[in-house]
N, C-alpha and C positions, 0 to 999 in steps of 0.2 A: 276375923273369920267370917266370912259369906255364908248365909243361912238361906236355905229352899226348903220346900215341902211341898207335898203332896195334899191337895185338901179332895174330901170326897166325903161320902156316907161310908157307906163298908168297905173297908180297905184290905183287910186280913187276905186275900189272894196278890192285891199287888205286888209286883215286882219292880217297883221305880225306885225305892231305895237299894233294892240290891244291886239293877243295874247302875246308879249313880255311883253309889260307893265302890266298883269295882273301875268303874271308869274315870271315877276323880282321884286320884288315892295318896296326892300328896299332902292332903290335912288341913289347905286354905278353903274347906267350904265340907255343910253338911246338909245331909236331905231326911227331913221329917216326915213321917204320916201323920198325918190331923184328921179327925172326924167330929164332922159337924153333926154327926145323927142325933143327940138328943136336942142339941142346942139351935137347930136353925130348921125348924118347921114351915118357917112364913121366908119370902122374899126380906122382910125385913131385920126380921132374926139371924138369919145368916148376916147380912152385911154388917151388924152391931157383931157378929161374934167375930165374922174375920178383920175387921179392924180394932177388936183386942187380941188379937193374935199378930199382927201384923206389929203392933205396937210394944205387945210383950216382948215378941222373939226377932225385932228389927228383920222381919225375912226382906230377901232383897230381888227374890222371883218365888213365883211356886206354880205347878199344876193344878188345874181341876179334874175331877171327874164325876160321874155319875153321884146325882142327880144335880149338880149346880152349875154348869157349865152355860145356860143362860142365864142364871141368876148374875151370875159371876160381869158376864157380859155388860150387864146392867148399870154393874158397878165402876168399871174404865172411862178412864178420860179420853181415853187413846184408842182407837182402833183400825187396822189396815183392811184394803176393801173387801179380802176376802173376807174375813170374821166379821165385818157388816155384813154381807150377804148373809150368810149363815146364821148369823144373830145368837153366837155362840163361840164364847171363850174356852180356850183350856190351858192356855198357857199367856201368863202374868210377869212382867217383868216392872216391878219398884222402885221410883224414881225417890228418893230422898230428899228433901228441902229442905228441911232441918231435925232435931228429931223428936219431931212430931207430928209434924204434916209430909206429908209424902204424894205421889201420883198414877195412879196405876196404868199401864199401856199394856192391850192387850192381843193377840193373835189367838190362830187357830190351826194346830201343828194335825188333827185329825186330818183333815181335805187331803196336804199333800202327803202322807203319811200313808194315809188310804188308797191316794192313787199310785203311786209308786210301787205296793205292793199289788195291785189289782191289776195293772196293764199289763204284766208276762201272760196273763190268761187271759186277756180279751182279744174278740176276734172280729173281722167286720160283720158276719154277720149277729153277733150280740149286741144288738141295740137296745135294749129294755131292761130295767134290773128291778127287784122288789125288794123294798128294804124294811125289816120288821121293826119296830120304834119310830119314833117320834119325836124325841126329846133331842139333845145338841147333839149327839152324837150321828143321828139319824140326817139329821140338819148336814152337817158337815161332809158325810157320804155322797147324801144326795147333790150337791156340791160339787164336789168331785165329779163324781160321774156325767153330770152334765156338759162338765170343762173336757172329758174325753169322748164327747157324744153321745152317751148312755141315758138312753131317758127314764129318771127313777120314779120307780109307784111308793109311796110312803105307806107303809099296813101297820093301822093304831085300833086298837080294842073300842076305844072313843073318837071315830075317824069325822075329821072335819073332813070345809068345802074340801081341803085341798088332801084329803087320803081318802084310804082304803081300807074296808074291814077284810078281819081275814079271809070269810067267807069267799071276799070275790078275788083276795088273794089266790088262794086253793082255784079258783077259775082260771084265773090266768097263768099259773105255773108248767098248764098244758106248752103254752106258749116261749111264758120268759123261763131263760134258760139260769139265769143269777139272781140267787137268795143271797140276803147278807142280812144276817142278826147283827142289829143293834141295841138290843135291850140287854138288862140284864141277865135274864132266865137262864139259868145254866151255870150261875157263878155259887158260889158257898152262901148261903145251906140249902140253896135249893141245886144241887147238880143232880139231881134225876129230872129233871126238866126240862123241855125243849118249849121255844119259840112257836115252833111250826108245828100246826095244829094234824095234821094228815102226811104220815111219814112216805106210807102207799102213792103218794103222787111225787115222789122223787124219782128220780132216773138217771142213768150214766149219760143224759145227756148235760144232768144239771150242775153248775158250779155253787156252791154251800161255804160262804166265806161267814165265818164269826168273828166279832170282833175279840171277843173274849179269847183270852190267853191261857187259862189260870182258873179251873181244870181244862188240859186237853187231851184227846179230845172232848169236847162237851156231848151232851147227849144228843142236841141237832146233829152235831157233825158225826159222831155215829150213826145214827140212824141213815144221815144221808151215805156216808163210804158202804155200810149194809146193802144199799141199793147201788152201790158202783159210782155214783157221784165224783166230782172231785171234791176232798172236802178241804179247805184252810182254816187255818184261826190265825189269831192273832198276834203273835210273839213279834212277826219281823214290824209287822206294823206299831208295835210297843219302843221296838230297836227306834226303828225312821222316827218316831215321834220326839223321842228321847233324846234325839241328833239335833233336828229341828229348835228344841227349847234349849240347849245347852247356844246353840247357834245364837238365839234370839237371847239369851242370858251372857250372851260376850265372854263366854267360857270357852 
């Protein structure tokens, strides 16, 4: 039997095992949640836990998510140029050598995942997008959107050279017409949370795509449909992702 899983911090909203197991269902292969939350603090920590994991339960692909997904990165032998640019894994495929040593290769099913669900609503004049996070997730977006023309502002609470505090976020939303959460905020236990700091500056002009699936809607994406928005989240972009890795897992 073929073993996968899910590795991440908080898992308890996911829906990658449910969608696996409804989509695989003839018994040659299973999908685990794994959380790395107490056990891998440090860059380092994580890679000694997920290679006793990998070792205990011979997995032979698995996802990342939130928060390791450059960590993760770190750790492949292997990687295709998209997920170089990005600098940011989520999806792992297991090369065996013997059983012990093994290889990891690794991709990045966010990018076209993202865009795939994002181009039915982009328009020529939407050239700009603000993207809340930072971390692989954010990486991977921004990514995308540049491969369909969109030039993205990164908005981090601790903004390097290359971002944007929120502050001049809220400045520019006069402008740009597309918000896309990528952080957590909004997932369990914090779901009275929103991302975006000033609800007041949304408008039926603005598109409000969350990544998050799981509550939906999230409290961003209320507050934005309150103000007429469009708002998305993330399920079909959970679907495309899940297609992607099973692709990339020769399933």
């Amino acid at each position: 039997m073929k073993r996968y899983a899910l590795i991440g911090k908080e898992l308890s909203h996911s829906l990658s095992q449910q969608y696996f197991q409804q989509r695989h269902t003839d018994g040659s292969c299973t999908y685990e949640l794994l959380s790395a939350h107490e056990q891998a603090s440090r860059p380092e920590d994580f890679a000694a836990w997920l290679h006793l994991q990998l070792q205990s339960r011979h997995l032979v692909g698995f996802n990342v998510t939130t928060p390791f997904k450059q960590w993760s990165y770190a750790l492949v032998g292997e990687a295709d140029s998209a997920c170089q640019a990005i600098g940011a894994t989520n999806c792992v495929r297991v090369e065996w050598m013997s059983s012990t040593h093994y290889r990891l290769i690794g991709t990045n099913t966010d990018a076209p995942a993202f865009a795939q669900c994002i181009t039915p609503h982009l328009t020529a004049d939407l050239t700009e997008a603000l993207i809340l996070g930072s971390g692989g997730a954010a990486q991977a977006v921004a990514y995308a959107l540049r491969q369909l023309g969109v030039s993205p502002f990164i908005v981090s609470r601790s903004p390097r050279s290359s971002a944007i505090d929120y502050a001049e976020a809220c400045r520019l939303s006069g402008c740009i017409r597309l918000i896309i959460n990528a952080t957590p905020v909004g997932m369990s236990p914090h779901v009275d949370q929103s991302p975006w700091p000033n609800p007041n500056l949304l408008t039926a002009a603005h598109i409000c795509y969350d990544l998050i699936y799981n509550p939906s809607p999230t409290q961003f994406l209320r507050q934005a449909a309150a103000r007429g928005a469009t708002a998305l989240d993330g399920l079909d972009m959970l679907r495309a992702q899940a297609e992607l890795s099973y692709r990339f897992w020769g399933l």
